[in-house]
N, C-alpha and C positions, 0 to 999 in steps of 0.2 A: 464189808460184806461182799461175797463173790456172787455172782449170777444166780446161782442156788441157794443165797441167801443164807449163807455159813458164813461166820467169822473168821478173817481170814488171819490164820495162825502167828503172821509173824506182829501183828499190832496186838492181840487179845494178850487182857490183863495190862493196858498201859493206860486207863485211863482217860482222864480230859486232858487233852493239850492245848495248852492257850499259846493263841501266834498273835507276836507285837515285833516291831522294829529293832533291832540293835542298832542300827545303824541308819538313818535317813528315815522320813518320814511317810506311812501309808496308812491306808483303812485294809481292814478284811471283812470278809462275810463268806464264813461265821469267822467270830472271833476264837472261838473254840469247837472242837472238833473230838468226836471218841469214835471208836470203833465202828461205830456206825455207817459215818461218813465213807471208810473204806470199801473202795471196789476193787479185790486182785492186788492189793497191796497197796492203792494210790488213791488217795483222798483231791479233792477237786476245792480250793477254795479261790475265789475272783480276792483279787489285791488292787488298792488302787492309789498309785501315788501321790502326794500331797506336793513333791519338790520335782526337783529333777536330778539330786542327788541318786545315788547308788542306795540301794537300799540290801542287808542284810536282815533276816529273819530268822528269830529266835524261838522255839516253838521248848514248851517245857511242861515237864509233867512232875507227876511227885515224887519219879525215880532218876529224871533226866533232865537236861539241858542241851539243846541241839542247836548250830548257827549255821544258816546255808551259805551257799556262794553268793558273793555279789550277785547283785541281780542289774541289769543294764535299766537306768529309767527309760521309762517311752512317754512319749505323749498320747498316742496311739498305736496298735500293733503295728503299724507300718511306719512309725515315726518317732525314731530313738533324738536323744539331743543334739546327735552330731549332723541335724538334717539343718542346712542352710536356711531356712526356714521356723526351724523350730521355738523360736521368742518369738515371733509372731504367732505361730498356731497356738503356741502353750497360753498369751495372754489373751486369743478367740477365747479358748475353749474355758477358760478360769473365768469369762466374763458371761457364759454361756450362752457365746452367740454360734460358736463350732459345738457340734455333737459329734459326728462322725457318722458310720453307718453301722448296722446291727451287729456285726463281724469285730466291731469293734476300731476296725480298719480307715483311714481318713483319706486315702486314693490320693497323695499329692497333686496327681499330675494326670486326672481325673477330669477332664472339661465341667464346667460348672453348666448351667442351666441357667434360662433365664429365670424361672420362677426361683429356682435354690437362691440365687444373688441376691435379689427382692429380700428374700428372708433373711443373709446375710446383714446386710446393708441394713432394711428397718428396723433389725433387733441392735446393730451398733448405732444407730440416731437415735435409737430410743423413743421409737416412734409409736404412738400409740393405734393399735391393730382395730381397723374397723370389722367384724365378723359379721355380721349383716349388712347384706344388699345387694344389688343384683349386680353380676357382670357386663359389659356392654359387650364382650368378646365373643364370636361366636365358638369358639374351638378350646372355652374353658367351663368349668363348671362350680358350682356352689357346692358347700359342702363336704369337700375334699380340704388335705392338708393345706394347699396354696389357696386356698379361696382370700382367706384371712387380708396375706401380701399382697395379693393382686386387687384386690377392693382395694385395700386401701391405700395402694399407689396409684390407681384410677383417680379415685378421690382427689388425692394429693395432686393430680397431675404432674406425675413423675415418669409414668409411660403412658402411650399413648396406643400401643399396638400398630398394626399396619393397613395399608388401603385400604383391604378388602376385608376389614374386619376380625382380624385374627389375632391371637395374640402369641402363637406357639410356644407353649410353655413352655416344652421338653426340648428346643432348642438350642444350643447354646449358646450363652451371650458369647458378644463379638466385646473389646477391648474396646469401643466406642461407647457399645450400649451400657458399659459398666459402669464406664466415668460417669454416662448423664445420671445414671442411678444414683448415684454416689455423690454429686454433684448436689443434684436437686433432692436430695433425702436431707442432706446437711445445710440446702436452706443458702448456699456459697451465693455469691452475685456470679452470673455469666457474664462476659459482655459479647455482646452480640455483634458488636463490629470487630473485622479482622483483616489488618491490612496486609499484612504479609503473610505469606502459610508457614505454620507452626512447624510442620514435618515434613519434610519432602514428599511423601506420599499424601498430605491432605490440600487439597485446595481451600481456596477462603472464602469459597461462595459452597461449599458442603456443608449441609443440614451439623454435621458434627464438626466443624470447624473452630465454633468456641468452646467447645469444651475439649476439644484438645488443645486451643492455644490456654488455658487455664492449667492443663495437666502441665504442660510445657514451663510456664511461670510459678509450678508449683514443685517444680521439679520431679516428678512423682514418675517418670519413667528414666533407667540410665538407658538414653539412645546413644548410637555412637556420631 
């Protein structure tokens, strides 16, 4: 149907068309579509891949049988398979600890957030979200999305915020503050003595010193 709410000529009189895969595996919504659906010639249905195969689509009526082009799998709009990356995001997002953002879009290379991480990290520990009680932080608040994470790594004592009381949500973690998150979400032993420094840029008397000699014996970063 066009603007003016007429049928637009070239779909009228072809019925329901039901869309399924020929090739590789998705969902749609709708699964079927008539005349309706059209605006200006072009029907609008969200597809959502199930693999990371190519998927073809087969869309068929009672007079026809139609199979589009490959279609490139994504993980996200911004994140096709060929992304270095991609079997890690693919098996975040299948465990539903990655969503992405409304756009559909997942920003690679998008600085993360301290509170995003928080939420990262306690939904892969599998940690159970305290959603009442109060924050000790002055520069956060109750009742918003991150309250949840932020209680309840308070709780847990897995952050701790800084001197003067603050906990800057919208910050971006630093590569120090990740590991302890990730460190102490998972419950890991630290050891807290370090006799040699881990990296040439960390000393062994730095507040994060063992938890990068832990990254370090964990092999978890390629330095060179």
């Amino acid at each position: 149907v066009d603007e003016n709410g007429i049928v637009t000529p070239s779909v009228l009189g072809l019925g329901t068309i039901k869309l399924q895969t020929f090739s590789g595996k998705a969902t749609f919504n709708p699964e079927t579509i008539n005349e309706v659906y059209f605006k200006q010639g072009v029907a609008v249905v969200e597809m959502t891949g199930e693999t990371l195969d190519d998927i073809k689509i087969k869309a068929s009526t009672n007079n026809l049988d139609a199979l589009s082009a490959a279609i490139k799998a994504k993980i996200f709009e911004d994140i096709g398979i060929d992304s270095n990356h991609a079997q890690a995001i693919q098996f975040l997002k299948e465990k539903n600890i990655l969503q992405g953002y409304p756009d559909k879009s997942f920003r690679e290379y998008q600085n993360v957030s301290r509170v995003e991480s928080l939420k990262i990290v306690l939904k892969a520990a599998d940690k159970k979200l305290t959603k009442n009680g109060d924050l000790n932080f002055s520069d956060t608040q109750n009742k918003v999305w991150y309250s949840p994470y932020v209680i309840t790594a308070q709780n847990l004592k897995i952050v701790e915020g800084y001197p003067d009381r603050t906990f800057r949500p919208g910050n971006s973690v630093s590569r120090v503050e990740f590991f302890k998150i990730l460190f102490e979400s998972f419950d890991l032993h630290i050891d807290p003595v370090v006799r040699e420094k881990p990296y040439k840029d960390v000393g062994t008397l730095e507040w994060f010193a063992p938890y990068a000699q832990l990254v370090k014996k964990l092999q978890l970063l390629d330095v060179s």
